[in-house]
PyMOL Python script that loads the backbone (N, CA, C, O; Angstrom):
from pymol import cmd

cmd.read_pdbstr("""\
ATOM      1  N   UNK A   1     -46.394   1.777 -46.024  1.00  0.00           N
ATOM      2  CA  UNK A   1     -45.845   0.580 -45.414  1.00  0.00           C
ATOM      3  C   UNK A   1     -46.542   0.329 -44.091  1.00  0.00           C
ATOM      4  O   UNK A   1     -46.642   1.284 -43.320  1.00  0.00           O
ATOM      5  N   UNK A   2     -47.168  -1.170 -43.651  1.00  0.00           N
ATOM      6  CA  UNK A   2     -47.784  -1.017 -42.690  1.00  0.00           C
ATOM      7  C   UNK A   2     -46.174  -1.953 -41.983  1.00  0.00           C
ATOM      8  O   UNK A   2     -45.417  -2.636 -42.673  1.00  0.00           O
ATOM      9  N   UNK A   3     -46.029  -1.681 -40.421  1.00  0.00           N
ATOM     10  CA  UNK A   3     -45.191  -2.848 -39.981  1.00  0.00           C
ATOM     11  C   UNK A   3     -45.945  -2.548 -38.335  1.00  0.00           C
ATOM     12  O   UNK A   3     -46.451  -1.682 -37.622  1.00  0.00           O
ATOM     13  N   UNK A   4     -45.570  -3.950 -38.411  1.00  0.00           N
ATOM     14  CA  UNK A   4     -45.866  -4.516 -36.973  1.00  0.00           C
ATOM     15  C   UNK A   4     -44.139  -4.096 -35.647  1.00  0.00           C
ATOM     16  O   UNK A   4     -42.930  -4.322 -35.689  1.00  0.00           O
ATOM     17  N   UNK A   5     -45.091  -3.428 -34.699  1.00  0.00           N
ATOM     18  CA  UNK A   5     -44.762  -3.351 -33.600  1.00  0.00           C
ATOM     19  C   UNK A   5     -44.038  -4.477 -32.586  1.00  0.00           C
ATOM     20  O   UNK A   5     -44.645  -5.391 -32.027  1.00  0.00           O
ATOM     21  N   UNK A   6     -42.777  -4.234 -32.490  1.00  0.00           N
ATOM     22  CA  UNK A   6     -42.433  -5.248 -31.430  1.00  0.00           C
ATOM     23  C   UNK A   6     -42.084  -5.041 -30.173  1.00  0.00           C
ATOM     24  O   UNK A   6     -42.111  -3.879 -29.769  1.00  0.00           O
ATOM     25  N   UNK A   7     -41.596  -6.330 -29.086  1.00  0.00           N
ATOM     26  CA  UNK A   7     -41.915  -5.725 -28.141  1.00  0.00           C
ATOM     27  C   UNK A   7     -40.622  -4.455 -27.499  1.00  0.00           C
ATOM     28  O   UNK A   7     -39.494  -4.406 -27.989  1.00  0.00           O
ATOM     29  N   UNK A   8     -41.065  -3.559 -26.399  1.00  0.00           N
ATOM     30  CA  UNK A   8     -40.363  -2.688 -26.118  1.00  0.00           C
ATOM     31  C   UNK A   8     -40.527  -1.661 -27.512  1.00  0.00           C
ATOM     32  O   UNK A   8     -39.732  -0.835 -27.958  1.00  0.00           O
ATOM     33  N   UNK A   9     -41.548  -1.966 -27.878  1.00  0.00           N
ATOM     34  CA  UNK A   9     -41.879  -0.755 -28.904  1.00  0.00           C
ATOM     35  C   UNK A   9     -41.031  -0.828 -30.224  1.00  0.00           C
ATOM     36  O   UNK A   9     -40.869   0.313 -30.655  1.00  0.00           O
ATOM     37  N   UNK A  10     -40.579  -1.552 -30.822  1.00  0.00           N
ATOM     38  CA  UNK A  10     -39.420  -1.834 -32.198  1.00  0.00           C
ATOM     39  C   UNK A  10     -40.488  -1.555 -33.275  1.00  0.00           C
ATOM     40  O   UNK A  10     -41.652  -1.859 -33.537  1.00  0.00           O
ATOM     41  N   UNK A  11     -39.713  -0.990 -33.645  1.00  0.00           N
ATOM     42  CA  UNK A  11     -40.316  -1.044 -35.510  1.00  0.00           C
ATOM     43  C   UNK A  11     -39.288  -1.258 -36.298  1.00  0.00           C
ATOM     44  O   UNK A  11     -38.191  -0.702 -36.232  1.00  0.00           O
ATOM     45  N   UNK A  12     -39.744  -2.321 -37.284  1.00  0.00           N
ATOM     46  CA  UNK A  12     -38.924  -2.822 -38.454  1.00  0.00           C
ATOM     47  C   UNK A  12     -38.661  -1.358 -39.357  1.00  0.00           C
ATOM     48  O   UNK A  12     -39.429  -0.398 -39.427  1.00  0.00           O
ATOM     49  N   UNK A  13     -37.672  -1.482 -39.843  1.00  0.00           N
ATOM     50  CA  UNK A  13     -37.329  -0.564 -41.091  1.00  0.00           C
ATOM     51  C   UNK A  13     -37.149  -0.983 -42.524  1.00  0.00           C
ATOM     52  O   UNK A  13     -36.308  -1.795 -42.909  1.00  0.00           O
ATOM     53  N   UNK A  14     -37.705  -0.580 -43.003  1.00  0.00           N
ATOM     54  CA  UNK A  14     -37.902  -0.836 -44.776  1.00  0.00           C
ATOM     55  C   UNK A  14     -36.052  -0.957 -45.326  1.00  0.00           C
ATOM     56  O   UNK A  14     -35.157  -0.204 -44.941  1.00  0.00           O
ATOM     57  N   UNK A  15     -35.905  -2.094 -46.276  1.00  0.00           N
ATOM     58  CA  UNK A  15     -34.586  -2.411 -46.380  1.00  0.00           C
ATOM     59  C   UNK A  15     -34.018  -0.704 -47.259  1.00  0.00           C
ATOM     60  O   UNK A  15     -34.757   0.237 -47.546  1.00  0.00           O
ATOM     61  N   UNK A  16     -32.469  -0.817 -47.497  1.00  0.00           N
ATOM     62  CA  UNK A  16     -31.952   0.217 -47.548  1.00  0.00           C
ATOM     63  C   UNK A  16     -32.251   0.681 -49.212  1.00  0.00           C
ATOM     64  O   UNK A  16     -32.218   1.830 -49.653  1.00  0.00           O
ATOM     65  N   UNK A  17     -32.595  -0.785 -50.088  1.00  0.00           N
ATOM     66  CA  UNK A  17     -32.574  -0.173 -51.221  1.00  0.00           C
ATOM     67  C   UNK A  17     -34.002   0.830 -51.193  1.00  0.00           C
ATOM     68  O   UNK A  17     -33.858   1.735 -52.015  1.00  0.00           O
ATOM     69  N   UNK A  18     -35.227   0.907 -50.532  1.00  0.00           N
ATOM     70  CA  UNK A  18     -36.177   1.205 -50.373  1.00  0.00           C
ATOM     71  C   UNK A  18     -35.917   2.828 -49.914  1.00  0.00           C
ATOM     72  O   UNK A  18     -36.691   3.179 -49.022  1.00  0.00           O
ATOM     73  N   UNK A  19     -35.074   3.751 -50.316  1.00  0.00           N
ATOM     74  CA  UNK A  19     -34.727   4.764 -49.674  1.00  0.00           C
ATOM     75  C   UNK A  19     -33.230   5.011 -50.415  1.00  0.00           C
ATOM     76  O   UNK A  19     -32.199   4.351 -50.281  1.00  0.00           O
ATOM     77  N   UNK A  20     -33.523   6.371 -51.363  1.00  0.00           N
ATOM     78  CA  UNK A  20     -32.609   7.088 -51.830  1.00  0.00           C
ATOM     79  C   UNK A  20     -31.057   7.341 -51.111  1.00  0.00           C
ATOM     80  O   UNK A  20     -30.989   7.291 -49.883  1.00  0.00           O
ATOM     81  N   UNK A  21     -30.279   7.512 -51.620  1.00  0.00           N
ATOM     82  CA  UNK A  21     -28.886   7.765 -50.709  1.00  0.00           C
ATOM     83  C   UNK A  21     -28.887   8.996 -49.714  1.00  0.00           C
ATOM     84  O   UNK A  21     -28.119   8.973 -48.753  1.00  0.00           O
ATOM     85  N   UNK A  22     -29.765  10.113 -49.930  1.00  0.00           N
ATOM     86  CA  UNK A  22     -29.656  10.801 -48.810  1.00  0.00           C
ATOM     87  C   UNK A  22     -30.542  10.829 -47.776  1.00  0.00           C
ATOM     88  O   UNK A  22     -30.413  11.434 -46.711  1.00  0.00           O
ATOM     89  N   UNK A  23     -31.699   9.956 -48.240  1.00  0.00           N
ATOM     90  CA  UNK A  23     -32.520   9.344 -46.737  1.00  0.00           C
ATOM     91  C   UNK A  23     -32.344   8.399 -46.158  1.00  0.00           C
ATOM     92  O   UNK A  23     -32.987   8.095 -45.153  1.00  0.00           O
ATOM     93  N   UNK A  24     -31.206   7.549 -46.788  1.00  0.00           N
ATOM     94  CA  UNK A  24     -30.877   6.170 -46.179  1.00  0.00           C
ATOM     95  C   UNK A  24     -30.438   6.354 -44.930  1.00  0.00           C
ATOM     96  O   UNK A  24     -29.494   7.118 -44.731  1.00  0.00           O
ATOM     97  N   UNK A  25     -31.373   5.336 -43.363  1.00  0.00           N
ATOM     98  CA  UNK A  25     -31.346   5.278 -42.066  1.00  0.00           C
ATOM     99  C   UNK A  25     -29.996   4.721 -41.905  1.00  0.00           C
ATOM    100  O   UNK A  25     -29.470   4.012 -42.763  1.00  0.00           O
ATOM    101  N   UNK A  26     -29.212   5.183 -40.339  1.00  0.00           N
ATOM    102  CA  UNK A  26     -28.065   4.495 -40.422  1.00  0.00           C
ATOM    103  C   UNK A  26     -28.279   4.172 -39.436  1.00  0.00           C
ATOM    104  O   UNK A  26     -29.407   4.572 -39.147  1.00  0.00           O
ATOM    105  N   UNK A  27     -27.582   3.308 -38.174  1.00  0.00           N
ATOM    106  CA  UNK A  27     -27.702   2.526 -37.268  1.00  0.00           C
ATOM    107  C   UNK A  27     -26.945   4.485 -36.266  1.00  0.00           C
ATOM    108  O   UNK A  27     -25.879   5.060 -36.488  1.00  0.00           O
ATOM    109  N   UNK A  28     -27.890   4.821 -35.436  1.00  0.00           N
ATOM    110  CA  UNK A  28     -27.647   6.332 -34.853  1.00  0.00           C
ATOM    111  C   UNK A  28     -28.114   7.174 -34.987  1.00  0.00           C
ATOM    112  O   UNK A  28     -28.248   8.103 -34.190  1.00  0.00           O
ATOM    113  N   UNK A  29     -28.770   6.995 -36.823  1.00  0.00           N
ATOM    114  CA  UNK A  29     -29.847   7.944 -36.706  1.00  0.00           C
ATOM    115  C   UNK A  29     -31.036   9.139 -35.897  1.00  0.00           C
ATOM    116  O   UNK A  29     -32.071   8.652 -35.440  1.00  0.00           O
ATOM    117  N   UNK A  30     -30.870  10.233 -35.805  1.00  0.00           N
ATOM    118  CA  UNK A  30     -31.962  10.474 -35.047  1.00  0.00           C
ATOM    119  C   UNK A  30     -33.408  10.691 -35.765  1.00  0.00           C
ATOM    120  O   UNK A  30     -33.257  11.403 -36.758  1.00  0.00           O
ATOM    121  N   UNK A  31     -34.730  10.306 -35.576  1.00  0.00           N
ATOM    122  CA  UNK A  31     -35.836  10.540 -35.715  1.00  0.00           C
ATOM    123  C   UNK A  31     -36.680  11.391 -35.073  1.00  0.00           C
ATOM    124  O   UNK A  31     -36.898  11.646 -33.888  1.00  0.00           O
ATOM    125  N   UNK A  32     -37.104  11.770 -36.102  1.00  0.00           N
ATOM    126  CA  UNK A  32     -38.627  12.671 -35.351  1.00  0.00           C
ATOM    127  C   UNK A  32     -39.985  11.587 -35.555  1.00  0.00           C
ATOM    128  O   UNK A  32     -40.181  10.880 -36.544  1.00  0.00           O
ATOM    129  N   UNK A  33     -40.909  11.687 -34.236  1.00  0.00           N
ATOM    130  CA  UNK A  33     -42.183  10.802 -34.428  1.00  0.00           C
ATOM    131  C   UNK A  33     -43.037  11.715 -34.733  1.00  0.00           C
ATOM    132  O   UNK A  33     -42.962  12.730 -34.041  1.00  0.00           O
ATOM    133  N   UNK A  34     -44.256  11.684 -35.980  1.00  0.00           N
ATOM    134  CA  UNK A  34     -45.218  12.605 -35.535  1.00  0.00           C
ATOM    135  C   UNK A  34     -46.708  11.810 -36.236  1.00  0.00           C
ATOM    136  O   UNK A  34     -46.988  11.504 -37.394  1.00  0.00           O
ATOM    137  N   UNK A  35     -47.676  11.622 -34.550  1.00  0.00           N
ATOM    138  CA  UNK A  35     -48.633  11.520 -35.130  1.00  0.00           C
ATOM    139  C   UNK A  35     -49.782  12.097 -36.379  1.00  0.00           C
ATOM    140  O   UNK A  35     -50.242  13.214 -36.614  1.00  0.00           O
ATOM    141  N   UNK A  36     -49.994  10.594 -37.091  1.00  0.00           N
ATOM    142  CA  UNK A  36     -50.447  11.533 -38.460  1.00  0.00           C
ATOM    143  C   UNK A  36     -52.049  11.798 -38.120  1.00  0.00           C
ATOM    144  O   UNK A  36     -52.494  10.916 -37.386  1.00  0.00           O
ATOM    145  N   UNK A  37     -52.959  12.758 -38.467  1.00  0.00           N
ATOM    146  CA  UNK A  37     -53.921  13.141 -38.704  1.00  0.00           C
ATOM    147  C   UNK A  37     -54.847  11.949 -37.813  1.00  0.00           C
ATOM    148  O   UNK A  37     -54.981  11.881 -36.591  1.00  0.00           O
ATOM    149  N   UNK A  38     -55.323  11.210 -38.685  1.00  0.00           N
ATOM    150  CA  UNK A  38     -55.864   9.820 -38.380  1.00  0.00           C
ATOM    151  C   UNK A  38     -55.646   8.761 -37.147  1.00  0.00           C
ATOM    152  O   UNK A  38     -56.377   7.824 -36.829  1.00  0.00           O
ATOM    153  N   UNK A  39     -54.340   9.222 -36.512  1.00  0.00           N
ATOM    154  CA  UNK A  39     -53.555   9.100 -35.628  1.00  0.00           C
ATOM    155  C   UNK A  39     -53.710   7.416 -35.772  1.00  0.00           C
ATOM    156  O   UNK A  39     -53.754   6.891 -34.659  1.00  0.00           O
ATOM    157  N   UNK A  40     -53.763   6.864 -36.420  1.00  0.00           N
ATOM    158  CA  UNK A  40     -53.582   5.231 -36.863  1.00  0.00           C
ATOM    159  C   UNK A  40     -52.161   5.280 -37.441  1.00  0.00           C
ATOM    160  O   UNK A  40     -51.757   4.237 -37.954  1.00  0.00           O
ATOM    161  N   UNK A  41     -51.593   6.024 -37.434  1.00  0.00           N
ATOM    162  CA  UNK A  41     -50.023   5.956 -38.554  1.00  0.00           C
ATOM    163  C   UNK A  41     -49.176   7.238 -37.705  1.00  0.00           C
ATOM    164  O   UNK A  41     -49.534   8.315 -37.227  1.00  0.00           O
ATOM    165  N   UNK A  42     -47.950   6.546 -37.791  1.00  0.00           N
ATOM    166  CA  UNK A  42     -46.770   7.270 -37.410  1.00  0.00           C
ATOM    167  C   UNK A  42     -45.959   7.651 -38.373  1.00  0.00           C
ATOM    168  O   UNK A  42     -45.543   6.689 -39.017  1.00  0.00           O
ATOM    169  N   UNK A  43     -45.374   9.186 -38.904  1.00  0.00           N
ATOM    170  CA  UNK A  43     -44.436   9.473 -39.843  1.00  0.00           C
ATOM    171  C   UNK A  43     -43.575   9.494 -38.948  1.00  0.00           C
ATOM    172  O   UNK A  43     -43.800   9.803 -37.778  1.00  0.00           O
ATOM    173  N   UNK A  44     -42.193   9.073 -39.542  1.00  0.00           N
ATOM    174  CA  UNK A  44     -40.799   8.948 -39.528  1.00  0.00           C
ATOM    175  C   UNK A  44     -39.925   9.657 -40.376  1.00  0.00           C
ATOM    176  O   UNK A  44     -39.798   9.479 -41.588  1.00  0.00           O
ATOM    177  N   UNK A  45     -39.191  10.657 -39.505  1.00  0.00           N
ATOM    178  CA  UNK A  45     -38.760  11.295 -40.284  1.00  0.00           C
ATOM    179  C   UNK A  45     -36.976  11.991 -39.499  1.00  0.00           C
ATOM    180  O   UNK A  45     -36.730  12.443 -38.381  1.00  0.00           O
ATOM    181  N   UNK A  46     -36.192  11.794 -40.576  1.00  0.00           N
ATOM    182  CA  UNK A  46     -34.798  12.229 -39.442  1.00  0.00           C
ATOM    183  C   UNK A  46     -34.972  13.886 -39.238  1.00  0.00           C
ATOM    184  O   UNK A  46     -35.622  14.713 -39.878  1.00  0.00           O
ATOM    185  N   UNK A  47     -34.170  13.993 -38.153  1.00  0.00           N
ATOM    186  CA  UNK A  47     -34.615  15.151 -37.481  1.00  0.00           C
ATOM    187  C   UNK A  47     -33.081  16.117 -38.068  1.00  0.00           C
ATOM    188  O   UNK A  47     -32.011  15.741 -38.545  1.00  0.00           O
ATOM    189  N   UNK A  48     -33.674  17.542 -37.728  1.00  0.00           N
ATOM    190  CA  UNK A  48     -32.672  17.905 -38.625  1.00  0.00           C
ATOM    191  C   UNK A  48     -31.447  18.575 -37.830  1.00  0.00           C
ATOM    192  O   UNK A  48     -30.857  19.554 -38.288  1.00  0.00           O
ATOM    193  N   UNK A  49     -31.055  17.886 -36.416  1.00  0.00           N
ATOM    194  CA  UNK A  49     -29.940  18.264 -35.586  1.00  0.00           C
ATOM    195  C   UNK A  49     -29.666  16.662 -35.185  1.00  0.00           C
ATOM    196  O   UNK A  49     -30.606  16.055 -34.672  1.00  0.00           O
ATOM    197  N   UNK A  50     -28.561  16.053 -35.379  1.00  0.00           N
ATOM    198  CA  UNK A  50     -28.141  14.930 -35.505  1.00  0.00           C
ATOM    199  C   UNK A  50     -27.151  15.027 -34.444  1.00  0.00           C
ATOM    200  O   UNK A  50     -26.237  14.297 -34.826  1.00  0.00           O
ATOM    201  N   UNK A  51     -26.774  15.623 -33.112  1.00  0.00           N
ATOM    202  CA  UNK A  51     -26.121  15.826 -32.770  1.00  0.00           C
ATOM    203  C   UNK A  51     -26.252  15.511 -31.349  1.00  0.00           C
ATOM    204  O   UNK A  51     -25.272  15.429 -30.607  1.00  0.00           O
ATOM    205  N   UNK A  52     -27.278  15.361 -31.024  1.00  0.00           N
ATOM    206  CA  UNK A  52     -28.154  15.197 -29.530  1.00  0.00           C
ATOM    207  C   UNK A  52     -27.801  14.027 -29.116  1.00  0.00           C
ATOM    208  O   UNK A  52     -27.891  13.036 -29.841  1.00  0.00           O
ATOM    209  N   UNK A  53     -27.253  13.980 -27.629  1.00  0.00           N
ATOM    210  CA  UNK A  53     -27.203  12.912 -26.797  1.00  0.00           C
ATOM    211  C   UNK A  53     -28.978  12.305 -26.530  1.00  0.00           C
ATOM    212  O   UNK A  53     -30.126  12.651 -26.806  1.00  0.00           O
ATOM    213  N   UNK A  54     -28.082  10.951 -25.657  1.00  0.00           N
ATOM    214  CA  UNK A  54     -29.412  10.082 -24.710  1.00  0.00           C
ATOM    215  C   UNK A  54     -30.546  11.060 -24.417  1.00  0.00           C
ATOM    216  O   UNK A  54     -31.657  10.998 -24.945  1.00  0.00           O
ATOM    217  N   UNK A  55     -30.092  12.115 -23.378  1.00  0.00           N
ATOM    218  CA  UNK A  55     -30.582  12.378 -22.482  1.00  0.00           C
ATOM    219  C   UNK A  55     -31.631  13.846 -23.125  1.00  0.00           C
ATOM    220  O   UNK A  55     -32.805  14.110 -22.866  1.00  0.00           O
ATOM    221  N   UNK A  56     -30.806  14.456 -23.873  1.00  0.00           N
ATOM    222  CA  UNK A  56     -31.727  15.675 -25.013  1.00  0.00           C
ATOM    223  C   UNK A  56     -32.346  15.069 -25.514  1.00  0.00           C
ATOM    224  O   UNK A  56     -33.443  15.627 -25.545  1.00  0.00           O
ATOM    225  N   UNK A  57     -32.390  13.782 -26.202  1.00  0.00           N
ATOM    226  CA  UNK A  57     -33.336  13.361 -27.496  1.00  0.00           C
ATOM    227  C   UNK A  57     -34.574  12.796 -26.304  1.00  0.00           C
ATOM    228  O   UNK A  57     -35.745  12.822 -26.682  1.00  0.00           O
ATOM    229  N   UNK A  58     -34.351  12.443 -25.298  1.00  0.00           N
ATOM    230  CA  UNK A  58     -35.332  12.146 -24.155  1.00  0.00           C
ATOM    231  C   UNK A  58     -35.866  13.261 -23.494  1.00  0.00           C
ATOM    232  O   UNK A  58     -36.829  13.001 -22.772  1.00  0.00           O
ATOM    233  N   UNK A  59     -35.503  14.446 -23.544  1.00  0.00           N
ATOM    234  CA  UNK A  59     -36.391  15.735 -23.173  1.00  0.00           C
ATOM    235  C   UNK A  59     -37.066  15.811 -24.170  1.00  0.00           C
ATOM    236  O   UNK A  59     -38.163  16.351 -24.023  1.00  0.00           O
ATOM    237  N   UNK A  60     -36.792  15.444 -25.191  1.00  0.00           N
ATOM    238  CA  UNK A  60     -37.668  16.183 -26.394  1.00  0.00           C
ATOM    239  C   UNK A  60     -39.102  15.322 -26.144  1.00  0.00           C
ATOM    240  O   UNK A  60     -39.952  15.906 -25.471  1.00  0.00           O
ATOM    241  N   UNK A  61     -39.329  14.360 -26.500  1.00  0.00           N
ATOM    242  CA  UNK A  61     -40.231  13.766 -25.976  1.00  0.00           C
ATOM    243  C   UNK A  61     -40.782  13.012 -27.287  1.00  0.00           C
ATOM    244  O   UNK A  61     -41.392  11.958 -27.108  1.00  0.00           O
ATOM    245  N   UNK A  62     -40.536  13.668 -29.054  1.00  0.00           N
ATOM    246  CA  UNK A  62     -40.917  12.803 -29.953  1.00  0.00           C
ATOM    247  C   UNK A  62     -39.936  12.345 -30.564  1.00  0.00           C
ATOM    248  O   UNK A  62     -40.215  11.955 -31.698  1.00  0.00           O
ATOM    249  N   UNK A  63     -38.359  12.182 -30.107  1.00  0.00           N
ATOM    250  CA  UNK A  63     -37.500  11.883 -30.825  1.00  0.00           C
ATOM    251  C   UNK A  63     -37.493  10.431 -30.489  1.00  0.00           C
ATOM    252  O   UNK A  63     -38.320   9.839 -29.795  1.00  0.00           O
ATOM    253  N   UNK A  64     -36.116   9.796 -31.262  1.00  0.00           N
ATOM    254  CA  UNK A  64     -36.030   8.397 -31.210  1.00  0.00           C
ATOM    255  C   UNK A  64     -34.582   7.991 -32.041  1.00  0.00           C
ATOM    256  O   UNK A  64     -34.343   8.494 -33.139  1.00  0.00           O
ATOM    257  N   UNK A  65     -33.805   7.186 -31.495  1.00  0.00           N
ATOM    258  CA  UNK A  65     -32.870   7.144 -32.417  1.00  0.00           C
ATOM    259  C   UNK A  65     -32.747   5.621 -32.817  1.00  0.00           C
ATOM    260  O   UNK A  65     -33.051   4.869 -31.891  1.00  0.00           O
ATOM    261  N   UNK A  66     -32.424   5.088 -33.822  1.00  0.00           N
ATOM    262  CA  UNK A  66     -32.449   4.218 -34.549  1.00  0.00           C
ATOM    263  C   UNK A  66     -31.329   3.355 -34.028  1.00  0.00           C
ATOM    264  O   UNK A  66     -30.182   3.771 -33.866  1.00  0.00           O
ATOM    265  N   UNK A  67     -31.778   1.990 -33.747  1.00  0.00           N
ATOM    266  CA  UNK A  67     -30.991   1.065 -32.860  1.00  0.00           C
ATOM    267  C   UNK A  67     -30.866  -0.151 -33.786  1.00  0.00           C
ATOM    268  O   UNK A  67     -31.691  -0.288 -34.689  1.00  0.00           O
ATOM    269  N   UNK A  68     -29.630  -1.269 -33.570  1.00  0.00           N
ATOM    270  CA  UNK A  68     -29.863  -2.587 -34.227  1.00  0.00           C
ATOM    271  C   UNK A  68     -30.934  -3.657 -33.812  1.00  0.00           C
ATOM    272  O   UNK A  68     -31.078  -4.252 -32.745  1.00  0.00           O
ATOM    273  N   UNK A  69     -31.470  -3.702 -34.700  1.00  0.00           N
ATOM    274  CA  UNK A  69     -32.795  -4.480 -34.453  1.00  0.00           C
ATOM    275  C   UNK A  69     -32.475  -6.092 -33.663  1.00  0.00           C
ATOM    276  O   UNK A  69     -31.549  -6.717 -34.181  1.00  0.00           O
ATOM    277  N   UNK A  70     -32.992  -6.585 -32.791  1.00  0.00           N
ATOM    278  CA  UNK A  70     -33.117  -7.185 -31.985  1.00  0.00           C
ATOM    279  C   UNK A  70     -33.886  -8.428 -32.486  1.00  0.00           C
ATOM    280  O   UNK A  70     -34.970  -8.487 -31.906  1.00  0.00           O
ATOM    281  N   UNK A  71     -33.727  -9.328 -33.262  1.00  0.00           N
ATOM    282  CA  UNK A  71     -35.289 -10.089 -33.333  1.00  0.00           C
ATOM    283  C   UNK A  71     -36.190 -10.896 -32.420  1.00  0.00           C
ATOM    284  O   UNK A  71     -37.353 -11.231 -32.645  1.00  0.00           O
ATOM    285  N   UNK A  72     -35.457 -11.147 -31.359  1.00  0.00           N
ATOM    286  CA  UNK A  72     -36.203 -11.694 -30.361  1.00  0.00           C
ATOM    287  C   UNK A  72     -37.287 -10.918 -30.242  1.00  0.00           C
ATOM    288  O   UNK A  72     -38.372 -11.472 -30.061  1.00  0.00           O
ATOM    289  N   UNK A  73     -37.202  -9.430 -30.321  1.00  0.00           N
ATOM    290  CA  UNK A  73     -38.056  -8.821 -29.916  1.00  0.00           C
ATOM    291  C   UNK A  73     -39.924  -9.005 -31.175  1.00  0.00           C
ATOM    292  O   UNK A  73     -41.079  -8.610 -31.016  1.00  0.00           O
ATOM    293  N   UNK A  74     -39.363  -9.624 -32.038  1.00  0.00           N
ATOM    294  CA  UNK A  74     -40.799  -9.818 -33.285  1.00  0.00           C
ATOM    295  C   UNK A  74     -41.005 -11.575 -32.950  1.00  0.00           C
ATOM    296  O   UNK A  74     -41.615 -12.174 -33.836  1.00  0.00           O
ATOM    297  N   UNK A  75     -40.611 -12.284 -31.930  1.00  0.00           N
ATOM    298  CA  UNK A  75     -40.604 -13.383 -31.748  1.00  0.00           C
ATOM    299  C   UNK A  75     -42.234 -13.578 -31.456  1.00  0.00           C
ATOM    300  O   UNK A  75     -42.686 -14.694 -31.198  1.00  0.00           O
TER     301      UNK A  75
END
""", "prot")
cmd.dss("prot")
cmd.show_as("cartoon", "prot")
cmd.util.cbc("prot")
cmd.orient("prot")
């Protein structure tokens, strides 16, 4: 899937049927970022401690948690 970047950094998410019932993203989600090889592509992937505040998932430094998309921001 290629998707375009919006601003403040957004990425669209692939709709829900696109994703089995136990990978389906929920609005809280936490993510792991990890540059791929080629470093042209980002894997996305939930992280496997779901439990982390603001401020831990911001020490970590590749996490990210999944927010309601904004569209102004792909304007």
């Amino acid at each position: 899937m290629i998707a375009t970047v919006g601003k403040n950094g957004a990425i669209p998410l692939p709709p829900d049927e696109d994703f089995n019932e136990e990978n389906k993203l929920k609005i809280g989600d936490i993510l792991l970022s990890t540059l791929v090889k080629d470093k042209r592509s980002i894997k996305l992937e939930k992280f496997s401690d779901q439990s982390l505040n603001d401020k831990q998932i911001k020490v970590h430094g590749y996490l990210c948690r999944v927010e309601e998309l904004n569209p102004e921001d792909f304007e």
